[in-house]
C-alpha positions in Angstrom: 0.0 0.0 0.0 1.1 3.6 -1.6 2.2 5.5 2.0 0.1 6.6 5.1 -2.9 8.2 5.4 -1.7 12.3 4.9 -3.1 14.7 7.7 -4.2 17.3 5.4 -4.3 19.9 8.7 -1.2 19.5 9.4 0.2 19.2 5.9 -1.3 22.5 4.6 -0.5 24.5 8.1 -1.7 27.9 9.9 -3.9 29.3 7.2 -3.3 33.0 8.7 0.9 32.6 8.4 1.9 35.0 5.7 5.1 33.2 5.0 2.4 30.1 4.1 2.7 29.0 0.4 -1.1 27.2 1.5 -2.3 30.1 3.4 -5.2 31.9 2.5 -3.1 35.0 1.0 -1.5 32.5 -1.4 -5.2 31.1 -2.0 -6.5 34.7 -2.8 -3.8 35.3 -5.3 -4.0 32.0 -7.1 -7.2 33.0 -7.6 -7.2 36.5 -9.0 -5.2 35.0 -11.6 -7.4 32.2 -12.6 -4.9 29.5 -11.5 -4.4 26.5 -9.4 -2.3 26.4 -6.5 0.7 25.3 -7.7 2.5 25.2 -4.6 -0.3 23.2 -3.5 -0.1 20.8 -6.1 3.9 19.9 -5.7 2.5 19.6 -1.8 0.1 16.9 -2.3 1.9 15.6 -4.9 5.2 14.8 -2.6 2.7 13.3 -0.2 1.1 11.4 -2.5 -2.6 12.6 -2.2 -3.7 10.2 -4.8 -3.1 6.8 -2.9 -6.7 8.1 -1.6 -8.6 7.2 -4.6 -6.9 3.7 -5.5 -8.5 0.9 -3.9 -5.5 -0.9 -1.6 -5.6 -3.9 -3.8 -4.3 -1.9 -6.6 -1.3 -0.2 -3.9 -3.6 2.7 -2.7 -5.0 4.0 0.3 -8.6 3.8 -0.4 -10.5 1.0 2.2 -13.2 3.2 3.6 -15.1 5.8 1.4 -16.0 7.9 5.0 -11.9 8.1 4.9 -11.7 9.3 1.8 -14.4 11.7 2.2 -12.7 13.4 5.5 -9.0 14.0 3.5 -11.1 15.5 0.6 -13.0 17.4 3.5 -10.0 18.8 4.5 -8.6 19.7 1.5 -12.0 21.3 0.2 -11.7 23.5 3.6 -8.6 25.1 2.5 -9.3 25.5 -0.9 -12.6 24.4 -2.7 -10.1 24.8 -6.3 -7.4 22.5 -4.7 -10.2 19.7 -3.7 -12.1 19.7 -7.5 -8.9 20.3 -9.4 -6.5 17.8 -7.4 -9.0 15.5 -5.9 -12.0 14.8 -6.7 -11.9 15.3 -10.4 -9.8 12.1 -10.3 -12.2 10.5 -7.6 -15.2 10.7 -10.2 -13.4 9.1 -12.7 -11.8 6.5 -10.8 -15.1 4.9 -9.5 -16.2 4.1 -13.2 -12.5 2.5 -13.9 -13.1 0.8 -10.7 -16.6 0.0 -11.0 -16.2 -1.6 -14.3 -12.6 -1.8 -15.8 -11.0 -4.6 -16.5 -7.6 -6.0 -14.7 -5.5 -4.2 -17.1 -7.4 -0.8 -17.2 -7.4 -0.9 -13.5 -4.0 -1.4 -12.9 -2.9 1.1 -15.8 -5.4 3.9 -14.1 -3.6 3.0 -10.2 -0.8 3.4 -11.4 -0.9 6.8 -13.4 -2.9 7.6 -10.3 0.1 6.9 -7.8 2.4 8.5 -10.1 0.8 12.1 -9.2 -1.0 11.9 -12.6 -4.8 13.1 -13.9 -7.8 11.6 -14.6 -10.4 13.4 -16.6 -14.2 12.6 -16.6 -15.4 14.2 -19.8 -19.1 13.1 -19.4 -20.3 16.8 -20.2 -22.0 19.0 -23.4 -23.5 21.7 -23.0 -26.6 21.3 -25.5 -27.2 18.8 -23.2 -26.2 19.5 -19.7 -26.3 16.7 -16.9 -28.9 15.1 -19.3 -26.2 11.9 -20.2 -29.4 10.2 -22.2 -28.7 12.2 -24.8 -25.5 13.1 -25.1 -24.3 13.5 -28.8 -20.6 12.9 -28.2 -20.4 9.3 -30.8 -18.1 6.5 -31.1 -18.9 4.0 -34.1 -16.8 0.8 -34.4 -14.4 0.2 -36.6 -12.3 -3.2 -37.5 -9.2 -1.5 -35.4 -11.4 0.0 -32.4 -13.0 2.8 -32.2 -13.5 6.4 -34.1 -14.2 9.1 -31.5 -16.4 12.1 -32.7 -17.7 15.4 -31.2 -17.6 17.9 -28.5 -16.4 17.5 -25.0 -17.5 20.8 -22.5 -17.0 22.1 -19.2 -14.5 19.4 -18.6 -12.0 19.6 -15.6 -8.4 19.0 -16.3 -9.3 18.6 -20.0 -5.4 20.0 -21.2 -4.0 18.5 -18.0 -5.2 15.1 -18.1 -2.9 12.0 -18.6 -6.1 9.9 -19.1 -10.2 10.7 -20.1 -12.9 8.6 -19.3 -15.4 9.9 -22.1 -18.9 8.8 -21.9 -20.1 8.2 -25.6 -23.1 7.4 -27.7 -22.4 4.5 -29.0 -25.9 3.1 -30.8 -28.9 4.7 -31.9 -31.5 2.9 -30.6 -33.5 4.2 -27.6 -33.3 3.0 -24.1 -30.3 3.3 -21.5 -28.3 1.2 -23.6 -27.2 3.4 -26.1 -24.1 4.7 -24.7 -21.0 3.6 -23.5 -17.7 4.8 -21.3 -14.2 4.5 -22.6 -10.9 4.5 -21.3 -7.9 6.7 -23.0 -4.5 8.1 -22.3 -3.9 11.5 -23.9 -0.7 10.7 -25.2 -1.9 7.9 -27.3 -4.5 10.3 -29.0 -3.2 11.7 -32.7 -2.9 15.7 -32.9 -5.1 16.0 -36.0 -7.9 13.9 -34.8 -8.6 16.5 -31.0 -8.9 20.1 -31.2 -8.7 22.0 -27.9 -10.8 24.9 -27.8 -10.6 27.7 -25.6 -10.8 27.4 -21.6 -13.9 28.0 -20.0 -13.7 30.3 -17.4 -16.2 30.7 -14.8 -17.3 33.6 -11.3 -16.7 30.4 -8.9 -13.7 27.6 -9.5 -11.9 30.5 -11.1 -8.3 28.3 -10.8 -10.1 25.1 -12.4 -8.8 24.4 -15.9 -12.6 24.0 -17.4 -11.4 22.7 -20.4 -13.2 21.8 -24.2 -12.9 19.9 -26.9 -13.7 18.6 -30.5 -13.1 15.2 -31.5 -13.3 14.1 -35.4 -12.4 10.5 -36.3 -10.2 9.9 -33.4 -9.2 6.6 -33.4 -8.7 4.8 -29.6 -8.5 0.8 -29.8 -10.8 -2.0 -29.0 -9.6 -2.3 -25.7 -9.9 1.5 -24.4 -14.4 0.2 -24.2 -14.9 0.1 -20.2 -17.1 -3.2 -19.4 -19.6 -3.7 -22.2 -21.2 -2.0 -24.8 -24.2 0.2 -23.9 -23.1 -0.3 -20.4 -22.2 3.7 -20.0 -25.4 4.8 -18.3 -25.0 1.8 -15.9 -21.7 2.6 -15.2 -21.8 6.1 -14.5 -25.0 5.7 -12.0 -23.6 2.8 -9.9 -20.4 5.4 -9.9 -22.4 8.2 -8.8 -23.9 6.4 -6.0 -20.6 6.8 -4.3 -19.6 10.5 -5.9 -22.9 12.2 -4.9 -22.9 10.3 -1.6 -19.3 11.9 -0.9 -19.9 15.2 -1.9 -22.1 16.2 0.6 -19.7 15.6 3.3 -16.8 17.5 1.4 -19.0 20.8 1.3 -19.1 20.6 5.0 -15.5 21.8 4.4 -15.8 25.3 2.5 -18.8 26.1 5.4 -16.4 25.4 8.6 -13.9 27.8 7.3 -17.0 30.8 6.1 -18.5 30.1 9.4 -14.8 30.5 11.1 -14.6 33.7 9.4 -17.9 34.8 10.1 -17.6 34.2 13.9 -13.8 35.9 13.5 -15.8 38.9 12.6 -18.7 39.2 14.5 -16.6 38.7 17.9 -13.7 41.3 16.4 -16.6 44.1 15.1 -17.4 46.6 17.0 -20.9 48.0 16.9 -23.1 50.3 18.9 -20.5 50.3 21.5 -20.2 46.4 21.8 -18.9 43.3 19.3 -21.6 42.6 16.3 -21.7 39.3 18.6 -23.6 40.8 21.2 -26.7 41.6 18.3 -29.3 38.7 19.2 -30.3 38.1 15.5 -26.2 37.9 14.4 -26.1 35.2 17.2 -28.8 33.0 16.3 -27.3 33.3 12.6 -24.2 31.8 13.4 -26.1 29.5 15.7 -28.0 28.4 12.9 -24.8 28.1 10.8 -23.4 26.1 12.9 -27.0 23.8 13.1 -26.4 23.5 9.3 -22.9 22.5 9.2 -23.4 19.7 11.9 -26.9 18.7 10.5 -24.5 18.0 6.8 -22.1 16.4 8.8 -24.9 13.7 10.6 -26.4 13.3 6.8 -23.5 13.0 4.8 -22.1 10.5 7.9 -24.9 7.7 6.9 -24.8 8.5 3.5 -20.8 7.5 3.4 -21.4 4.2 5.9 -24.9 3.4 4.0 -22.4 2.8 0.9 -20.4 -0.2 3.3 -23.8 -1.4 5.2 -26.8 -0.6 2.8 -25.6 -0.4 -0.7 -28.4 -1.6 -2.5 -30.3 1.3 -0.7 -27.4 3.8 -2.3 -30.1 4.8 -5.0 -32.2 6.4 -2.8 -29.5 8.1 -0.3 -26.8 9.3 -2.8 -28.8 12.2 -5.2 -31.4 12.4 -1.5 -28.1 13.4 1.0 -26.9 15.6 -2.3 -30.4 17.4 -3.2 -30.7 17.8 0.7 -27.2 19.3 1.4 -26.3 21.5 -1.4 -29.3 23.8 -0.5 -28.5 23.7 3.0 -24.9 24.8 2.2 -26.1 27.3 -0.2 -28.5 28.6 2.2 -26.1 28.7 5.2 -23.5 30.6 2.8 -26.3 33.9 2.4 -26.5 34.2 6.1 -23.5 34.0 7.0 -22.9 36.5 4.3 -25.7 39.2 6.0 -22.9 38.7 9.1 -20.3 39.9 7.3 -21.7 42.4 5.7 -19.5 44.4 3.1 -16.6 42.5 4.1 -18.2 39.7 2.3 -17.1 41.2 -1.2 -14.1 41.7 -0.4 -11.5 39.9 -2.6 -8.8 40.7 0.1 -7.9 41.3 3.0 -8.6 39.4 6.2 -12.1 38.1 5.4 -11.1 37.9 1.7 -11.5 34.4 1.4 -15.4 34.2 2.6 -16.5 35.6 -1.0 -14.2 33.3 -2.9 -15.7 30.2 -0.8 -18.6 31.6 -1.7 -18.2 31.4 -5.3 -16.7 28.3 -5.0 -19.0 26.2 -3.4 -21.5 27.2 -6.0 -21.0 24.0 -7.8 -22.4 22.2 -5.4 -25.9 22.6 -6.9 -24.2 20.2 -9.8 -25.9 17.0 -11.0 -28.8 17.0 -7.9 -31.6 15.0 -8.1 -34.8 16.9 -9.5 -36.8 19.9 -8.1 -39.9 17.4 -7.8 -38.0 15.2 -5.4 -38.1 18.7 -2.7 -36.1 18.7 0.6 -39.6 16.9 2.3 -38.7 13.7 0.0 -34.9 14.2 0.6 -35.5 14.4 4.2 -37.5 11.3 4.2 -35.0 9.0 2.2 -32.1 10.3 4.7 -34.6 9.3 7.7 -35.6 6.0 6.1 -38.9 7.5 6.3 -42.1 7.6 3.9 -42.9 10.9 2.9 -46.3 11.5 4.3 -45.8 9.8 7.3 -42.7 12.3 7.7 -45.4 15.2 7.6 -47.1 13.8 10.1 -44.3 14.4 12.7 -43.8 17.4 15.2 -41.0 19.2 13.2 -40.7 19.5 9.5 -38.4 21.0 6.4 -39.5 24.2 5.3 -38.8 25.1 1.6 -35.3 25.6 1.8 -34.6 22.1 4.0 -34.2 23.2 7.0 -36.5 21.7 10.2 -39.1 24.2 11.5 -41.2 23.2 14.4 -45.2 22.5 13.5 
């Protein structure tokens, strides 16, 4: 097995040092100029941050997903750019190598993996969103392999990737078994045949390489197909159910540090002749807060464990514990927001980082489950509960997911 587990706390140090290369002032500036922390990177990279996403049969680190989850966590809490660029962009597309790669394709992807390389999911288009069903991306068989052919949007790690898992249609015929995932390394892909566009760039994630691209004839061989044939939506779910079941306890990261900040100033201000701590309603705002993050925490806790003790209930708990959390976070965000104040837009300074977590954690309204499903239904699924007999109890969500007494 690749190393020890890395204590991302202690690897990444006082965040308030200004002789920190991972302190927030570094943060703030890698950000105004629309890159990654480099300095970060070669960090985690000498510790050898991607052991965590290799299972420990293939020389990794990665025997508990709630493990997994918690260094992600940490990382996220630092730097919301650090955790999607470095981390879990790999994450994702690990689980579909893992969930349905062969031997070979497994082994090839660990050890890229533990080499401090890049694994790109390139699942997304933009005519058609997070709608996968109809993605237009095509590969059509040849005697040789494959020919690869469309667009490729909004991908992270795109340029940087030693390896794409592309998610292609790969029959006409309706149904879920039209599409199909395959496995590639960059370097094996001929010039003529990809054509990098220009990078995406974006208000939150601004250090994330977003990256497009559009593929004509591009050969890849018969061997690059991950498990079967029209096995790509099946894939990609089963893959999910651990993804969107991680997630929510990452964000639980970006919304310890805001609240951090947001109790920094409230105790710090002064206001009417007293701290802006004194003000009843700025208390039970950060009391609130704080309710949120530890309500996330309890949810995305049995959402991580269900995946070891009740994964054929995954389904159900994965997009309910990612529906459920991303508003709460988002929600949690604007009031701790009417704490700070102005200080919130701030892009430096001591409470510069609140707005940039703010942006950043933006994304985590990605890929949830449906509006119909509502934080009542979420609620339920996390409580192993039937909706209308969750009504029927003394406390329940209001719109925005959070419990209000009856």
């Amino acid at each position: 097995m690749r190393g020890t587990p890395v204590d991302i706390d202690e690897l990444l140090a006082d965040p308030r040092a200004a002789d920190n290369p991972m302190g927030f002032d570094a943060v703030l500036a890698a950000d105004e100029r629309q890159e990654m922390l480099a300095d970060g990177e070669r960090l985690l990279d000498e510790h050898g941050f991607n052991a965590e996403f290799v299972p420990t049969r293939l020389g990794g680190r990665l025997d508990r997903v709630d493990r997994v989850a918690a260094a992600l966590r940490a990382l996220w809490r630092r730097d919301p750019c650090l955790g999607l660029g470095y981390g879990f962009s790999s994450f994702i597309s690990g689980m579909n190598i893992w969930t349905a790669g062969d031997e070979e394709q497994q082994r090839n992807a660990a050890k890229l993996l533990l080499d401090n390389g890049k694994i790109a999911a390139a699942f997304h288009e933009l005519d058609h969103g997070n709608d996968f069903a109809h993605a237009g991306f095509a590969a059509r068989a040849t005697d040789d392999g494959w020919l690869l052919s469309g667009r490729k949007e909004v991908v992270t790690n795109l340029r940087r990737a030693d390896a794409l898992v592309l998610f292609a249609r790969t029959s006409s015929a309706a149904g879920s078994r039209g599409h199909s995932q395959f496995l590639v390394e960059t370097a094996d892909l001929p010039g003529e045949s990809v054509r990098h566009l220009s990078r995406l760039h974006s208000s939150g994630m601004r250090g994330v390489q977003l990256g497009r691209a559009e593929f004509t004839d591009c050969p890849v061989p018969r061997h690059a197909l991950l498990g079967d044939p029209g096995q790509g939506m099946e894939i990609a779910l089963r893959a999910y159910q651990v993804t969107r079941a991680v997630f929510p306890a990452i964000s639980v990261g970006p919304l310890d540090t805001a609240l951090r900040l947001a109790t920094e100033f409230a105790l710090e201000r002064k206001l009417y002749g007293g701290a802006v701590s004194d003000i009843p309603y700025v208390r039970a705002t950060l009391a609130r807060a704080y309710a949120d993050l530890l309500a996330i925490d309890a949810f995305s806790a049995v959402a991580v464990r269900a995946l070891h003790l009740l994964p054929e209930e995954m389904g159900i708990y994965a997009p309910a514990a990612k529906y459920l959390t991303s508003r709460v976070v988002l929600d949690a965000f604007e009031d701790l927001r009417s704490v700070l104040g102005a200080q919130a837009y701030l892009r430096e300074g001591k409470y510069g980082m609140f707005q940039k977590l703010h942006r950043d954690i933006a994304p985590a309204t990605f890929a949830t489950c449906h509006e119909q499903a509502g934080p009542q239904s979420a609620w339920a699924a996390i409580l192993n509960l039937h909706p209308c007999k969750f009504a029927s109890r003394q406390s329940v969500p209001s719109a925005n997911g959070r419990i209000q007494p009856t």
